[in-house]
C-alpha positions, 0 to 999 in steps of 0.5 A: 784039909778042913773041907776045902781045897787049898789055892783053889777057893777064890779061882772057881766062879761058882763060890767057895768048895763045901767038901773034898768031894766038890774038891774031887769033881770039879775041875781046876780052873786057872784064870784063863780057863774061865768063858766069858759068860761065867766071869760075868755071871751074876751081880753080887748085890752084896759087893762089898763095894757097892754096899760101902758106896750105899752106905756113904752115900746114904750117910751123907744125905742123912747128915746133911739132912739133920744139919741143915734141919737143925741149923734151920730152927723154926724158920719156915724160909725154904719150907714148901707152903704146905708142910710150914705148919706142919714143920712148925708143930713138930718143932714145937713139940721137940719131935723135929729136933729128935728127928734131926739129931737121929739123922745126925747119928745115925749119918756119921755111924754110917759115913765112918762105918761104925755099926752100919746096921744098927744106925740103918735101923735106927734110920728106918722109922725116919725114912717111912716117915719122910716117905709118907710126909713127902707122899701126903703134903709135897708129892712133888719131892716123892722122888727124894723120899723114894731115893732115900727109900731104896738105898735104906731097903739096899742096905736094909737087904745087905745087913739081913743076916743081922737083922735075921735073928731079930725076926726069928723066933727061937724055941 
Protein backbone atom coordinates (compact mmCIF):
# COMPACT_ATOMS: atom_id res chain seq x y z
CA UNK A 1 0.00 0.00 0.00
CA UNK A 2 3.17 2.21 -0.03
CA UNK A 3 2.18 3.39 3.70
CA UNK A 4 -0.79 5.06 3.18
CA UNK A 5 -4.35 4.23 3.18
CA UNK A 6 -6.11 4.59 0.01
CA UNK A 7 -9.12 7.58 -0.13
CA UNK A 8 -8.46 8.33 3.29
CA UNK A 9 -5.46 10.74 3.11
CA UNK A 10 -7.00 14.16 2.65
CA UNK A 11 -10.48 13.09 5.06
CA UNK A 12 -8.63 13.01 8.43
CA UNK A 13 -8.03 16.69 10.11
CA UNK A 14 -5.11 15.42 11.41
CA UNK A 15 -2.64 15.51 8.19
CA UNK A 16 -1.76 12.77 6.04
CA UNK A 17 -1.35 8.70 7.63
CA UNK A 18 2.77 7.83 8.18
CA UNK A 19 2.02 4.14 8.37
CA UNK A 20 -0.75 1.15 8.08
CA UNK A 21 -0.61 1.35 11.46
CA UNK A 22 -2.28 5.09 11.64
CA UNK A 23 -4.09 3.54 9.03
CA UNK A 24 -5.31 0.62 11.53
CA UNK A 25 -6.22 2.73 14.60
CA UNK A 26 -7.86 5.58 13.39
CA UNK A 27 -11.13 5.46 12.60
CA UNK A 28 -12.66 6.30 9.14
CA UNK A 29 -13.88 9.60 9.41
CA UNK A 30 -16.57 10.89 6.34
CA UNK A 31 -17.06 14.62 6.12
CA UNK A 32 -19.78 14.48 8.44
CA UNK A 33 -18.22 12.91 11.02
CA UNK A 34 -15.77 15.57 11.47
CA UNK A 35 -16.99 18.09 15.18
CA UNK A 36 -16.79 21.50 14.31
CA UNK A 37 -13.68 22.16 16.58
CA UNK A 38 -11.44 19.72 14.41
CA UNK A 39 -12.84 21.24 11.11
CA UNK A 40 -11.75 24.61 12.49
CA UNK A 41 -8.49 23.63 14.27
CA UNK A 42 -5.54 25.33 13.42
CA UNK A 43 -4.69 28.18 10.68
CA UNK A 44 -2.31 26.74 8.16
CA UNK A 45 0.11 29.55 7.85
CA UNK A 46 1.34 27.95 5.19
CA UNK A 47 -1.93 27.93 2.97
CA UNK A 48 -1.39 27.92 -0.23
CA UNK A 49 -3.67 30.77 -0.78
CA UNK A 50 -2.47 32.92 1.80
CA UNK A 51 1.09 32.56 0.52
CA UNK A 52 0.19 33.36 -3.29
CA UNK A 53 -2.10 36.30 -1.91
CA UNK A 54 1.63 37.61 0.01
CA UNK A 55 3.16 37.07 -2.63
CA UNK A 56 1.33 39.12 -5.11
CA UNK A 57 0.92 41.63 -2.79
CA UNK A 58 4.46 41.98 -1.88
CA UNK A 59 5.14 41.82 -5.75
CA UNK A 60 3.03 44.68 -6.33
CA UNK A 61 4.48 46.94 -3.80
CA UNK A 62 7.79 46.02 -4.81
CA UNK A 63 7.47 46.83 -8.49
CA UNK A 64 5.63 50.06 -8.02
CA UNK A 65 8.29 50.93 -5.68
CA UNK A 66 11.12 50.55 -8.23
CA UNK A 67 8.93 52.04 -11.11
CA UNK A 68 8.21 55.04 -9.78
CA UNK A 69 11.79 55.39 -8.20
CA UNK A 70 13.42 54.93 -11.32
CA UNK A 71 10.70 57.20 -13.20
CA UNK A 72 11.31 59.76 -10.54
CA UNK A 73 15.46 60.21 -11.28
CA UNK A 74 16.76 62.73 -9.20
CA UNK A 75 14.09 65.11 -8.48
CA UNK A 76 13.53 65.43 -4.97
CA UNK A 77 9.75 66.39 -5.84
CA UNK A 78 7.61 64.33 -3.19
CA UNK A 79 10.78 63.33 -1.21
CA UNK A 80 10.34 64.12 2.81
CA UNK A 81 12.96 67.42 3.68
CA UNK A 82 14.82 64.94 5.41
CA UNK A 83 15.93 61.92 3.21
CA UNK A 84 16.58 65.03 -0.24
CA UNK A 85 20.04 64.43 0.54
CA UNK A 86 20.36 61.39 1.25
CA UNK A 87 18.41 60.37 -1.89
CA UNK A 88 20.41 62.50 -4.04
CA UNK A 89 23.80 60.74 -2.86
CA UNK A 90 22.64 57.35 -3.36
CA UNK A 91 21.48 58.56 -7.01
CA UNK A 92 24.75 59.66 -7.56
CA UNK A 93 26.63 57.23 -6.65
CA UNK A 94 24.22 54.48 -8.84
CA UNK A 95 23.18 52.45 -5.49
CA UNK A 96 19.46 54.05 -5.72
CA UNK A 97 19.35 52.96 -9.57
CA UNK A 98 20.68 49.10 -8.42
CA UNK A 99 18.38 49.36 -5.70
CA UNK A 100 15.30 50.31 -8.00
CA UNK A 101 15.93 47.91 -10.68
CA UNK A 102 16.35 45.05 -7.93
CA UNK A 103 12.69 45.74 -6.79
CA UNK A 104 11.80 45.56 -10.39
CA UNK A 105 13.10 41.75 -10.64
CA UNK A 106 12.74 41.03 -8.01
CA UNK A 107 8.52 42.50 -7.94
CA UNK A 108 7.67 40.63 -11.27
CA UNK A 109 9.61 37.32 -10.05
CA UNK A 110 7.02 37.22 -7.39
CA UNK A 111 3.89 38.75 -9.08
CA UNK A 112 4.31 35.85 -11.80
CA UNK A 113 5.36 33.37 -9.42
CA UNK A 114 8.94 32.54 -10.92
CA UNK A 115 11.32 31.49 -8.17
CA UNK A 116 9.44 33.14 -5.21
CA UNK A 117 12.20 32.18 -3.20
CA UNK A 118 14.89 33.41 -4.66
CA UNK A 119 13.36 36.85 -5.66
CA UNK A 120 12.48 37.11 -1.55
CA UNK A 121 16.07 36.77 -0.81
CA UNK A 122 17.08 38.94 -2.92
CA UNK A 123 14.47 41.44 -1.48
CA UNK A 124 15.53 41.10 1.90
CA UNK A 125 18.67 43.20 2.23
CA UNK A 126 16.42 46.00 0.50
CA UNK A 127 13.56 45.47 2.80
CA UNK A 128 16.39 45.84 6.27
CA UNK A 129 17.42 48.74 4.54
CA UNK A 130 14.20 50.65 4.10
CA UNK A 131 13.28 49.63 7.45
CA UNK A 132 16.45 51.37 8.91
CA UNK A 133 15.91 54.34 6.34
CA UNK A 134 12.51 54.51 7.08
CA UNK A 135 13.51 54.30 11.13
CA UNK A 136 16.63 57.04 11.08
CA UNK A 137 15.29 59.88 8.96
CA UNK A 138 11.40 59.53 8.31
CA UNK A 139 9.90 57.79 11.29
CA UNK A 140 6.63 58.96 10.34
CA UNK A 141 6.60 56.20 7.08
CA UNK A 142 7.91 53.37 9.87
CA UNK A 143 4.83 51.82 9.32
CA UNK A 144 5.33 51.20 5.59
CA UNK A 145 8.76 49.78 6.09
CA UNK A 146 7.03 47.58 9.04
CA UNK A 147 4.33 46.33 6.62
CA UNK A 148 6.82 45.54 3.72
CA UNK A 149 8.85 43.82 6.90
CA UNK A 150 6.46 41.45 7.81
CA UNK A 151 4.91 40.17 4.34
CA UNK A 152 9.05 39.57 3.43
CA UNK A 153 9.50 37.54 6.94
CA UNK A 154 5.92 35.70 5.98
CA UNK A 155 7.25 34.75 3.04
CA UNK A 156 10.73 34.45 4.28
CA UNK A 157 8.66 31.58 6.94
CA UNK A 158 6.61 30.05 3.85
CA UNK A 159 9.77 29.43 1.73
CA UNK A 160 12.09 27.98 4.70
CA UNK A 161 12.48 24.62 3.62
CA UNK A 162 14.27 26.14 1.01
CA UNK A 163 16.07 28.34 2.48
CA UNK A 164 16.85 25.21 5.21
CA UNK A 165 20.02 24.08 3.49
CA UNK A 166 21.66 27.56 2.99
CA UNK A 167 21.87 27.57 6.71
CA UNK A 168 22.69 24.09 7.78
CA UNK A 169 25.98 22.94 7.93
CA UNK A 170 26.64 19.60 6.20
CA UNK A 171 29.52 17.23 7.20
Amino acid sequence: MGGTCPNRLHLLPGGPIRNLKDCATKPRKGKSDISGSERLGTMNFRNRYLVIAIRVLLGLIMLASGISGLLMGNSTKGVPPQMVTFTQVFWASGIFQMVKVTEIVAGFMLLFGILPALATLFLAPDVVGIVVVNARLIPSFLWVGAIVFVLTAYLGYAYWDKYKSIFSRNQ
